[in-house]
C-alpha positions in Angstrom: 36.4 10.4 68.2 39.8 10.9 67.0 41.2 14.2 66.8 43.9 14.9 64.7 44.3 18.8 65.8 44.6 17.6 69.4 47.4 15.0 68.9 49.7 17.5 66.7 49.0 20.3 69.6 50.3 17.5 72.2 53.1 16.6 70.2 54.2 20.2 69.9 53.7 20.6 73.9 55.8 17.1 74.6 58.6 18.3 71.9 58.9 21.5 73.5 58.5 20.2 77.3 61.2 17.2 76.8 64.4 18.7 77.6 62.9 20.0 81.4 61.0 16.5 81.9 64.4 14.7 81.0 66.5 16.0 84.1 67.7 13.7 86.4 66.6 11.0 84.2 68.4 7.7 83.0 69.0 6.9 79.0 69.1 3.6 79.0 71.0 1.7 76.4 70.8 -2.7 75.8 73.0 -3.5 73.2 71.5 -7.0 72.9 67.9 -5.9 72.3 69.4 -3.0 70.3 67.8 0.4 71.3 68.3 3.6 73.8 65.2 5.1 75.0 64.7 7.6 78.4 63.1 6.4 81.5 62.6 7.9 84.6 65.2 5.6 86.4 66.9 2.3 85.6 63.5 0.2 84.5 62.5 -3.1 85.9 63.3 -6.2 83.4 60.5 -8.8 83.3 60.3 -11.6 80.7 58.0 -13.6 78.8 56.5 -15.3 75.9 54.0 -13.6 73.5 51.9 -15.5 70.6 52.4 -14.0 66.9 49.9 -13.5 64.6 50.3 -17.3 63.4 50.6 -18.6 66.9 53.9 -18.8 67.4 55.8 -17.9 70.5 58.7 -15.5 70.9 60.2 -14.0 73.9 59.8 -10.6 74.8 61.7 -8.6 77.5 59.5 -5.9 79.5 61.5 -3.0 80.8 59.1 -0.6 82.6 59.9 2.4 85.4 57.4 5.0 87.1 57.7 8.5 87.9 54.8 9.7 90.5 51.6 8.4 89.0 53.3 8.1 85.5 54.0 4.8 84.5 56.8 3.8 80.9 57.5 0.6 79.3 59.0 -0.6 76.7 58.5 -4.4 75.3 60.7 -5.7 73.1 60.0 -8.9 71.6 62.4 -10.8 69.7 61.5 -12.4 66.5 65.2 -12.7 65.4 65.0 -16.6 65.5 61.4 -16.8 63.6 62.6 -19.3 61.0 63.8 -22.1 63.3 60.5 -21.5 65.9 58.0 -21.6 62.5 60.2 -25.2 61.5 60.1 -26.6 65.1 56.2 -26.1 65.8 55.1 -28.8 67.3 51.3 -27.9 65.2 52.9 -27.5 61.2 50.2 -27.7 58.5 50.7 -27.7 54.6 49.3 -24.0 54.9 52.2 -23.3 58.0 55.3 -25.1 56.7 56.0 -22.6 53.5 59.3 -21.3 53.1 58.8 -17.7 53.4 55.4 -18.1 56.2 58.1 -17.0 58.9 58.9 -13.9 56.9 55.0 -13.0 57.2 54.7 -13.6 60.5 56.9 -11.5 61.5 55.9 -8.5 59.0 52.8 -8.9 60.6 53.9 -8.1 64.4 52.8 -4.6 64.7 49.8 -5.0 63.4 49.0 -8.2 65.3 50.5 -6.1 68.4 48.4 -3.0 67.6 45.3 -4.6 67.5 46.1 -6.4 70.7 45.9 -3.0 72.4 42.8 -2.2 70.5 40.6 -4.9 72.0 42.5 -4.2 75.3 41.6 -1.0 75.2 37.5 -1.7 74.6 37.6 -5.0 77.1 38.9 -2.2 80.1 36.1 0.5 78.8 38.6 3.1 77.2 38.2 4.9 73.9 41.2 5.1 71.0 41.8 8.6 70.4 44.6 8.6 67.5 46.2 6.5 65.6 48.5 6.5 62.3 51.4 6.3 60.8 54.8 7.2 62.4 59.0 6.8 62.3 61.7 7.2 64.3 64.8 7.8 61.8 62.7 6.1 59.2 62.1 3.2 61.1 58.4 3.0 60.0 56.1 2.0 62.7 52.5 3.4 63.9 51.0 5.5 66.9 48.4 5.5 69.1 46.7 7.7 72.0 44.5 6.2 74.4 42.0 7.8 77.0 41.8 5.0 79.4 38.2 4.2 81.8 39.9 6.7 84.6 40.7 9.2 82.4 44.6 8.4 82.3 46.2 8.9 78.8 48.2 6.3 77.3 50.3 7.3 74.3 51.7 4.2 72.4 54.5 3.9 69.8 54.9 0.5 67.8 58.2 -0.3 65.3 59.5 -3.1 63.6 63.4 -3.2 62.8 65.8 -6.0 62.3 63.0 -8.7 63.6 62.5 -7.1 66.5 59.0 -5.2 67.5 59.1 -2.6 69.6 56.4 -1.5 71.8 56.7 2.0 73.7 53.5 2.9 76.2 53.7 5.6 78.7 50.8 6.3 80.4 49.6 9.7 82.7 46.8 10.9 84.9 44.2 13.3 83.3 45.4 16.8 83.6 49.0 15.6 83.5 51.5 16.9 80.5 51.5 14.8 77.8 54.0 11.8 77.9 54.5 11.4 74.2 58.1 12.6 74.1 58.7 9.0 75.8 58.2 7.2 72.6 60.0 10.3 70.5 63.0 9.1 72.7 63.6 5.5 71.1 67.0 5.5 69.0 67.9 2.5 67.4 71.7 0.7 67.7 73.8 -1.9 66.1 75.7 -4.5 67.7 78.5 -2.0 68.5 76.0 0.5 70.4 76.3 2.9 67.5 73.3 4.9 66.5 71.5 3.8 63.0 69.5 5.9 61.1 67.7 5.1 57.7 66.8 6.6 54.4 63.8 5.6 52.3 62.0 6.2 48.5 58.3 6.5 48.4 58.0 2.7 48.5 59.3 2.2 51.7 62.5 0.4 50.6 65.5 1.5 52.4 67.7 3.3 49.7 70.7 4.2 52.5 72.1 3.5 56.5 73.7 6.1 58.3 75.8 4.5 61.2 77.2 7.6 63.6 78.0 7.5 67.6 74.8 8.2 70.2 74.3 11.6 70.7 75.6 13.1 74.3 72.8 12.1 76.6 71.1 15.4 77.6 72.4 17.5 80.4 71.3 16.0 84.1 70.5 12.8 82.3 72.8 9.4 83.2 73.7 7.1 80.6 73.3 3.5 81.2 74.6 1.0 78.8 73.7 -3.0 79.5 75.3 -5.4 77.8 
C-alpha cells in the first residue's frame, strides 16, 4: 500500500545524504537533449525507438551508469519532431490526421510512460509504493517508488519540457539508502547550456523563465559537458 509518511521520511534522508553520496561523482551535461543530472560515472549511451501513446515512434537516448549494486538511467525521448512523424505515418486515419493530434500525443507522454512502468512493475511481481505529483523548477512532472520482486527499490521521476520526456529511475538493494536524490539532481538547459528555471499560476501556465548560468558542480564532483 502506498505510504505517504514513508516517502516524505526518504526524501528528507536522500536531501540530507546527497552532498556525501555526490563525491567523486560526474554531473553530466548534453546540450542537445538539454539537461544536467549526477551519475555515478560517465553513463553508457544506448539508443532506440519507443511507441507513443498514438503509436507513433520517436527516438529516445538511454544514458545509464552503476555504482556497486545501484544501478541510474535516464531516458530521454525526443518528441521535438512530433508534427512531421504524426504527417508521415504510413497508418493516417480521419481520427489521426487532425491538426493539433500531434500536440496530444505528445501531452500525453508521461502518462503513456508512467503507466508503462505500472504494468512493468505487476508483469515482474513488484508492488507501486508512491506515486504523485512532482517538479523540478516547476517543470511539472510525476513520481514514483517501486519495491521490486527482490526487494530492490526503484524510485522513478517522469517530466515533460520543451517536447522532450524525461524519465529518471535509479534503483537500490533492500537495506540500501535511498536513491531518490538521483532524480532531485535533473536541471534543465537551453541551447546555450544555461540553466532554466520556471514560474507558474495555479493553472499550470507558465507566467515567467528565469535563464542563469549552472550552478558550480558540487565539490569532488567533475563536470562533463557533451555537445
Amino acid at each position: 500500500m502506498i505510504n505517504s509518511h514513508q516517502f516524505i521520511s526518504a526524501i528528507l534522508l536522500t536531501m540530507i545524504s546527497m552532498p556525501s553520496l555526490a563525491q567523486d561523482w560526474v554531473e553530466y551535461v548534453h546540450r542537445t537533449d538539454r539537461f544536467a543530472v549526477t551519475f555515478p560515472s560517465t553513463p553508457q549511451i544506448e539508443e532506440e525507438m519507443r511507441l507513443s501513446a498514438h503509436g507513433v515512434s520517436f527516438p529516445a537516448r538511454i544514458y545509464s551508469a552503476q555504482r556497486g549494486p545501484s544501478s541510474y538511467s535516464l531516458t530521454v525521448v525526443d518528441y521535438t519532431d512530433a508534427q512531421a512523424r504524426h504527417r508521415e505515418r504510413p497508418d493516417q486515419t480521419d481520427a489521426s490526421s487532425g491538426a493539433m493530434f500531434w500536440v496530444m500525443d505528445v501531452r500525453a507522454s508521461l502518462a503513456h510512460a508512467a503507466q508503462g512502468i505500472r504494468e512493468r512493475t505487476n508483469e515482474a511481481g513488484g508492488e507501486l509504493t508512491y506515486e504523485g505529483w512532482a517538479d523540478i523548477d516547476k517543470v511539472e512532472g510525476h513520481q514514483m517508488q517501486l519495491t521490486n520482486a527482490d526487494l530492490s527499490r526503484t524510485y522513478i521521476g517522469l517530466h515533460l519540457n520543451n517536447s522532450r520526456l524525461y524519465i529518471l529511475e535509479a534503483t537500490a538493494p533492500q537495506n540500501y539508502p535511498p536513491v531518490a536524490w538521483f532524480q532531485q539532481s535533473l536541471q534543465f538547459i537551453n541551447e546555450d547550456g544555461m540553466r532554466v528555471r520556471y514560474m507558474f499560476d495555479a493553472d499550470g501556465q507558465r507566467t515567467d523563465i528565469r535563464i542563469t548560468p549552472l550552478a558550480e558542480a558540487l565539490e569532488g564532483t567533475e563536470r562533463v559537458v557533451v555537445e
